[in-house]
N, C-alpha and C positions, 0 to 999 in steps of 0.2 A: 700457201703455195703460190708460186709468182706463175702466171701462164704467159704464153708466148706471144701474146697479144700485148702485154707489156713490153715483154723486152726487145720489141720490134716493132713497136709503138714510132707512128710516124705520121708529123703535122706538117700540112702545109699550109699558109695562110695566102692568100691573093686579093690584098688593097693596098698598091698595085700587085701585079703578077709578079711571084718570084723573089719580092722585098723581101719574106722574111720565110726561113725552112728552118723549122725545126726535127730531129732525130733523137731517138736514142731511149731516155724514161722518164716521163718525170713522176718518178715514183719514192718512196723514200729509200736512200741509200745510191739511187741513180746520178749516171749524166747524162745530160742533155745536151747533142750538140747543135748551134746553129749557125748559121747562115744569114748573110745580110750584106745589103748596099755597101762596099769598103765605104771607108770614113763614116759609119754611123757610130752613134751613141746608146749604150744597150745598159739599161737598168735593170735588177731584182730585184725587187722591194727598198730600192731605193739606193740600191748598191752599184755605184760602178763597175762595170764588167768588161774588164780587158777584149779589145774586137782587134784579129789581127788585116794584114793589110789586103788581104783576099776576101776578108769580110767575116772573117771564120772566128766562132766564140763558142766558151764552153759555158753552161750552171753546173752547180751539183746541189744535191738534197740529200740532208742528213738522216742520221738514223730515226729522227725524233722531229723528221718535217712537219711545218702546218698541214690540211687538206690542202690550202691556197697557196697562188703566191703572184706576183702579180707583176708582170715583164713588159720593160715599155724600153721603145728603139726609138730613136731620132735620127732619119736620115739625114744627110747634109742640103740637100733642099731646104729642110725645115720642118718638112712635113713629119708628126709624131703618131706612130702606133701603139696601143696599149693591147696588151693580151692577160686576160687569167688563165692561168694554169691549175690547173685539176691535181692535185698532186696525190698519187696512190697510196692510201695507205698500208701498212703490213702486219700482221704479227708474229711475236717471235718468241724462239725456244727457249727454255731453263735448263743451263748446263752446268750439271754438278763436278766439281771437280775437287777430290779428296786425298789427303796425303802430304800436301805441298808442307813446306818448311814453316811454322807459323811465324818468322821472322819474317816472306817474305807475304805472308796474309796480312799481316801488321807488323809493319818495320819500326822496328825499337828509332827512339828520338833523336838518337844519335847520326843516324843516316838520311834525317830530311832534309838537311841543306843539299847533300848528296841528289835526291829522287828531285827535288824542286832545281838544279843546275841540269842535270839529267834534262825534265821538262824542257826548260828554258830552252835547251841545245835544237831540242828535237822539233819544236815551235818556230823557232828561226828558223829551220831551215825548210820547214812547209811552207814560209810564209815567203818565199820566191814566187813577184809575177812578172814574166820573161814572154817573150817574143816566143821561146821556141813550138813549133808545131807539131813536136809529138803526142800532145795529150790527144790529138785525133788520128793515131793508129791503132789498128785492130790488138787489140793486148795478146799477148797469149801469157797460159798460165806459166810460172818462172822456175815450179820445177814439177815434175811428175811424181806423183802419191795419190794417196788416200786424203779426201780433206774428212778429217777427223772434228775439225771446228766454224762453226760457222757462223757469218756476220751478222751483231745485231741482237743474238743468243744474252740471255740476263745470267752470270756468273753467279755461283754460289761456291766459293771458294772456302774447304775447310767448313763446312756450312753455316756459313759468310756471305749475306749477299755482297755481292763488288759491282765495279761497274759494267755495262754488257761488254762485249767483246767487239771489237770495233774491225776486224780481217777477218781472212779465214786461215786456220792451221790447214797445214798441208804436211803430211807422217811420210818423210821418209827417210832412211840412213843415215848417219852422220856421215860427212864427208862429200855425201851429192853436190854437184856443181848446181850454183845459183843460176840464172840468166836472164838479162834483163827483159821485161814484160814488154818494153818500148825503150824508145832510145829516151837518153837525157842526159841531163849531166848532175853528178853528185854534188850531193849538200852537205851531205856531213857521212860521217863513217868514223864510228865509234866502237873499239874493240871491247868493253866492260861497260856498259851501264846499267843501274839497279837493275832494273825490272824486268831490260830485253836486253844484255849481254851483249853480243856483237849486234851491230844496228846501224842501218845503209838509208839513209834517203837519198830518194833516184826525181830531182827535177824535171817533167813531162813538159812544163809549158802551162802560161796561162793559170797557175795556180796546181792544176795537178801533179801528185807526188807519189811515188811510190815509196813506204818502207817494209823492209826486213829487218823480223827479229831473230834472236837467238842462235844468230851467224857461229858456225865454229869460225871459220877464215871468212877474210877481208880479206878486194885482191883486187881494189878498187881505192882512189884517194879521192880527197874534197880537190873540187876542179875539172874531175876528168870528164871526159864526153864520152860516151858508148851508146852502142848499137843495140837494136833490138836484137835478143838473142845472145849478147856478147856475157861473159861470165863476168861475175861479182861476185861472187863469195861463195864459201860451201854452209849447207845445212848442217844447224848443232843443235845444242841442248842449254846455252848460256842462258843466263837471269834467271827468270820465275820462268823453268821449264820441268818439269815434268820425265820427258822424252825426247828425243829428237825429230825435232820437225820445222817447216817454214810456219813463220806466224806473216802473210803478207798481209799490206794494207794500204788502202789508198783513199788522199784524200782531197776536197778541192779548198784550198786555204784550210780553215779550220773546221771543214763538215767533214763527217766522216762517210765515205763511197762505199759501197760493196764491192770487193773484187769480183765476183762472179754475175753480176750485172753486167759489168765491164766486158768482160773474158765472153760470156753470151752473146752480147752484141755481136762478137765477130766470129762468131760461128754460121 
């Protein structure tokens, strides 16, 4: 159980005053956002990390973070800070899910070039790092239900372990309007792919990404710019579904986020 001391977890650091604020979690599945001198240079373990020009940057940690991790800024002075980061550990549930099609528990050989182009699509279009500044608005969640699945959870599929589940499902009717969680602009929107059916990545800025799976409708193209709140697609039951419901998910480049990390912060 994540407690509120987490996800309202908030550092300030003063040598000098105010160089450097960090917010948010650095916990696994978290982001973390910060603050800093514009024109500084901001490392994570060694990683460039996009600083926009108001000095604003995001991290994120994956499902399967180190405890550490070790964040160094270069202001433009020269002068260089290094900080270790505590990074929270979690654990997580075992969710049985039984019934599915065993073609799509294991897909016959003929459809891997299909699921590895699939990949490739969905990869490229996380892998946008852009100027824009919505990965630091208060998310809200993109449609109203029951979340039935949750981030992080280790799959036993057809009892089959797979890999964990990296969103969280959210059960509601087919046909419920999507809406974006924060603004951005589309990466990709794909009406059929293996796994997740209709499927929307939503560019936040700075490497963070929204997708949605198992879209009945797209109502959205690669290109467009939207608004927090503005509609994208309806809830369905495409790919490897079960029922009808949102499978959302977010990530920052290639770590996987928790949406409800996220969505908590800005409560």
């Amino acid at each position: 159980m994540i407690g509120p001391l987490f996800l309202l977890f908030l550092l300030a650091l003063s040598a000098p005053a105010a160089a450097l604020e960090l917010s948010g979690g650095a916990i696994q599945g978290g982001l973390l956002y910060g603050q800093t001198v514009p024109g500084s240079q901001v490392r994570l373990e060694g990683r460039s990390v996009r600083v926009g020009p108001e000095g604003r940057f995001v991290l994120g940690f994956g499902r399967d973070a180190a405890p550490s991790a070790t964040l160094t800024v270069r202001r433009p002075e020269g002068a260089e800070e290094t900080v270790s980061l505590t990074v929270v550990q979690r654990d997580y549930e075992v969710q049985r899910i039984d019934g599915l099609p065993q073609t799509l528990v294991t897909p016959p050989e003929a459809v891997w070039d299909r699921i590895r182009r699939d990949a490739a699509l969905v990869a490229e279009a996380r892998a946008h790092d852009t100027q824009l500044p919505d990965f630091a608005a208060a998310f809200r969640q993109p449609v109203a239900g029951i979340v039935t699945g949750i981030y992080g959870s280790q799959r036993i599929l057809n009892g089959q372990p797979r890999q964990p589940h990296y969103g969280i499902d959210i059960a509601a009717p087919e046909g419920t309007p999507v809406l974006s969680p924060a603004g951005g602009i589309v990466r990709l929107a794909e009406v059929d792919l293996y796994y997740t059916g209709g499927t929307i990545v939503l560019d936040h800025g700075h490497g963070v990404s929204s997708t949605f799976l198992h879209l009945a409708g797209l109502e959205v193209a690669v290109g467009d710019r939207v608004a927090q709140g503005d509609r994208i697609g309806t809830v369905g039951s495409t790919g490897r579904s079960t029922g009808a419901h949102l499978d959302w998910r977010i990530n920052w480049f290639d770590e996987r986020i928790d949406p409800q990390l996220v969505t908590d912060l800005a409560k």
